[in-house]
PADRENKE-502409 format. One record per atom (N, C-alpha, C, O, CB): residue in one letter; x, y, z. Coordinates in steps of 0.02 Angstrom, whole numbers, padded with zeros to 5 digits, always signed. Glycine has a CB too. Layout:
AXYZ...
//
This chain:
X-00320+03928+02148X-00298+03865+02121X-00356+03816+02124X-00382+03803+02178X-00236+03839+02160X-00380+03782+02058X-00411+03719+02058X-00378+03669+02107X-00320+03663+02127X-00411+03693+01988X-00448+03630+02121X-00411+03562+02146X-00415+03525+02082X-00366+03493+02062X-00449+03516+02213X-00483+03528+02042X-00472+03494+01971X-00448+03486+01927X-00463+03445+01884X-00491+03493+01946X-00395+03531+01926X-00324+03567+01881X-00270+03493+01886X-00237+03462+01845X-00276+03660+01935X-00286+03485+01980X-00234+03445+02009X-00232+03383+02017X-00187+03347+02038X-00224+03459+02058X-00295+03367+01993X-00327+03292+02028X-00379+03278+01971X-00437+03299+01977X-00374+03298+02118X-00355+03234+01902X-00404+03229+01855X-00456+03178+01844X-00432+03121+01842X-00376+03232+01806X-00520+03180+01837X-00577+03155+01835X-00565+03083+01843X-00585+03059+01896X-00612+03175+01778X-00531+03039+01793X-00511+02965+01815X-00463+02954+01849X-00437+02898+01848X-00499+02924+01771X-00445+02990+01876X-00391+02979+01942X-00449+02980+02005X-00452+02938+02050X-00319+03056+01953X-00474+03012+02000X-00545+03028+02058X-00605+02946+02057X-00628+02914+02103X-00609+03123+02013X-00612+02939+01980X-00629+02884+01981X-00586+02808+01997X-00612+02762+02028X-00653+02891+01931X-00541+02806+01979X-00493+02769+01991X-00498+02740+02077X-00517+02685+02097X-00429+02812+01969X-00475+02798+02115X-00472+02782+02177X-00521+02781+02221X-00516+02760+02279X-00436+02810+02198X-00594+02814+02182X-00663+02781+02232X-00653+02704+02191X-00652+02675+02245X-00768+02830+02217X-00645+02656+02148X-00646+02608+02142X-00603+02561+02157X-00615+02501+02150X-00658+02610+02107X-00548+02584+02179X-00488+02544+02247X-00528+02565+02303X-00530+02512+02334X-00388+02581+02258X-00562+02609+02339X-00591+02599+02397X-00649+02568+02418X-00661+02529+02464X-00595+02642+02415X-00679+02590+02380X-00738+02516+02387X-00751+02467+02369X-00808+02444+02376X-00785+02514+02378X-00678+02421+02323X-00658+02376+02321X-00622+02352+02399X-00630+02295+02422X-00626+02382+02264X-00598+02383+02419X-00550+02365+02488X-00626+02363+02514X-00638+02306+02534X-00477+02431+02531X-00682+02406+02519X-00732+02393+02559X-00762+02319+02551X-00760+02270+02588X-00780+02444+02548X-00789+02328+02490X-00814+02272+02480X-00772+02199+02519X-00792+02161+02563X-00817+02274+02404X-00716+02201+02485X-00657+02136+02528X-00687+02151+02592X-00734+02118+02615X-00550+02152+02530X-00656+02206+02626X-00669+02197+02693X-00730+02186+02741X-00733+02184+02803X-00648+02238+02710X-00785+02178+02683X-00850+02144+02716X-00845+02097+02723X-00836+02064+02774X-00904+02142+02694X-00853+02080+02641X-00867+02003+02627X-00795+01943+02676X-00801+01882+02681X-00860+01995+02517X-00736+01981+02705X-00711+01933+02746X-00725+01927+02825X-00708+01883+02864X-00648+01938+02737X-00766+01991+02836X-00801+01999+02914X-00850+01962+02909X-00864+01922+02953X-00828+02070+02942X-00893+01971+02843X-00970+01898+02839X-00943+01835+02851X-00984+01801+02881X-01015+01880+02750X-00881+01798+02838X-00849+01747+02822X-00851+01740+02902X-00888+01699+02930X-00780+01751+02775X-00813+01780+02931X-00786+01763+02981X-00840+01744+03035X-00835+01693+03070X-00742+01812+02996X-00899+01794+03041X-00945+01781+03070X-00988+01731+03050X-01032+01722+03092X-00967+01825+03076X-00993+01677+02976X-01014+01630+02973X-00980+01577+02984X-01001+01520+02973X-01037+01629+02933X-00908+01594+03012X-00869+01525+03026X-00886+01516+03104X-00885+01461+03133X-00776+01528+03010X-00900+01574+03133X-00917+01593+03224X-00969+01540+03238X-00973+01493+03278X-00958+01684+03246X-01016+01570+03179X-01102+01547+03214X-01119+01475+03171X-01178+01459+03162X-01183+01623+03190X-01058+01427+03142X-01081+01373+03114X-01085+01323+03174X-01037+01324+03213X-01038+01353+03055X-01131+01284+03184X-01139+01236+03240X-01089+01164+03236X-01055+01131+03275X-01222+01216+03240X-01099+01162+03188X-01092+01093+03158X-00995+01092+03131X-00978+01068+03076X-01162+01086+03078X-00956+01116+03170X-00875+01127+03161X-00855+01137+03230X-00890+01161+03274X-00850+01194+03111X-00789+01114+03234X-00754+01098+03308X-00729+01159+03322X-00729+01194+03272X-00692+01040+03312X-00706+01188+03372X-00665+01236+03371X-00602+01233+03341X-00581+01288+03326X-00658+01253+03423X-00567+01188+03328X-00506+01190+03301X-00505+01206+03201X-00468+01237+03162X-00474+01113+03330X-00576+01156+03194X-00587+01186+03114X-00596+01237+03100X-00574+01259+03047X-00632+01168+03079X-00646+01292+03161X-00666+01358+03161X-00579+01389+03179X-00571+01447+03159X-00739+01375+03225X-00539+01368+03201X-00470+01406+03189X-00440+01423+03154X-00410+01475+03141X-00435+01394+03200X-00450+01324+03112X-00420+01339+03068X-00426+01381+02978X-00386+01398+02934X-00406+01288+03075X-00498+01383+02989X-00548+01434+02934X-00512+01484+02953X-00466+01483+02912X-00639+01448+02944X-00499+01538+02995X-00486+01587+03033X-00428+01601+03005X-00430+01651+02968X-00487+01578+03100X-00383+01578+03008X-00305+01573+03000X-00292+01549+02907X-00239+01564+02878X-00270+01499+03067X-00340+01518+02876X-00319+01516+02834X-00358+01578+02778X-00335+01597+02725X-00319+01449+02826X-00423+01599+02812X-00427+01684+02772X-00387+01738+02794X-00383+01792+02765X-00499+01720+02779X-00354+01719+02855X-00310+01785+02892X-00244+01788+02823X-00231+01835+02785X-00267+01757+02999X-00209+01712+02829X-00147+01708+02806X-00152+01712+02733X-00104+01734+02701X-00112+01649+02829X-00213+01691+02700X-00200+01678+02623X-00281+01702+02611X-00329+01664+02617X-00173+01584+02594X-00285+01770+02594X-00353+01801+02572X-00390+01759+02521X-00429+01711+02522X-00342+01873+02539X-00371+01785+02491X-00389+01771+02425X-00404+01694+02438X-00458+01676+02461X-00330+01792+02365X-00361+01655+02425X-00390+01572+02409X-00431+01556+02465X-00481+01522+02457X-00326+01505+02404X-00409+01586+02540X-00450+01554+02580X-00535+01566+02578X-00578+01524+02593X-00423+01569+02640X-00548+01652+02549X-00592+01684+02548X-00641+01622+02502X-00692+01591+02518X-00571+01758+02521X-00595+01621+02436X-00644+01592+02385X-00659+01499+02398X-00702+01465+02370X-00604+01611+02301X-00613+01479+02443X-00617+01400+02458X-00677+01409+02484X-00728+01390+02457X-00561+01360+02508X-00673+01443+02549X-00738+01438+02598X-00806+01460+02567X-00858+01444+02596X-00727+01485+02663X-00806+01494+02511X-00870+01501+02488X-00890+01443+02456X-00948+01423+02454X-00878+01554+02449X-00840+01415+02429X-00839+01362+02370X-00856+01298+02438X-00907+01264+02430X-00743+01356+02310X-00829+01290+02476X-00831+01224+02509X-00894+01220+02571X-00921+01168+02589X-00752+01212+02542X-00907+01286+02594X-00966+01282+02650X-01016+01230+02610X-01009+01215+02550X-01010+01368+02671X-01063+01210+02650X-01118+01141+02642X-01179+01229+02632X-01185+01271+02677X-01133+01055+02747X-01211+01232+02568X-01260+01271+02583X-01326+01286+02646X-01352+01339+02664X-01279+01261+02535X-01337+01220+02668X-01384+01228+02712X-01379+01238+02805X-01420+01244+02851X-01418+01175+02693X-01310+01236+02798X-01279+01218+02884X-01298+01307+02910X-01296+01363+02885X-01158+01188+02890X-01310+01284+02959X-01301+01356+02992X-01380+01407+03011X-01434+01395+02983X-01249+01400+02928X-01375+01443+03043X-01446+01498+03025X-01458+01523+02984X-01409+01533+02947X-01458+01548+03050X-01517+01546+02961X-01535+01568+02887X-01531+01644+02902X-01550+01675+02951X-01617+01539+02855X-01507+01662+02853X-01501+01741+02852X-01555+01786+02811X-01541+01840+02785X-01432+01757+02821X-01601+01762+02811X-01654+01823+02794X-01656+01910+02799X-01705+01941+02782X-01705+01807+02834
//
């Protein structure tokens, strides 16, 4: 028995591109998180509340915080 019989070429493609989409997400909200850690210049309670609002609401919180960080705050990531 094929497995390729069973499992056709864009189905194969299909679901490497749901997984390294979930990858991708799941970086880019661990980078987030670790640039909300190491920002100096935010209280702990703002750094919570960053926290809680990419935990609870992905998506908008993901794209606010890119949209709203101050470009220059923070260590440079070279």
């Amino acid at each position: 028995m094929l497995v390729a019989s069973d499992y056709p070429f864009l189905d194969v493609m299909w679901t490497m591109l749901v997984f390294f989409g979930w990858v991708i997400w799941i970086s880019l909200v661990i980078m987030i998180l670790i640039d909300n850690f190491r920002r100096p210049d935010e209280s702990g309670w703002v750094k919570v509340g960053w926290i809680l609002f990419v935990i609870f609401v992905p998506l908008v919180g993901v794209l606010t915080y890119i949209v709203v960080r101050p470009p220059g705050v923070g260590p440079a990531t070279t």
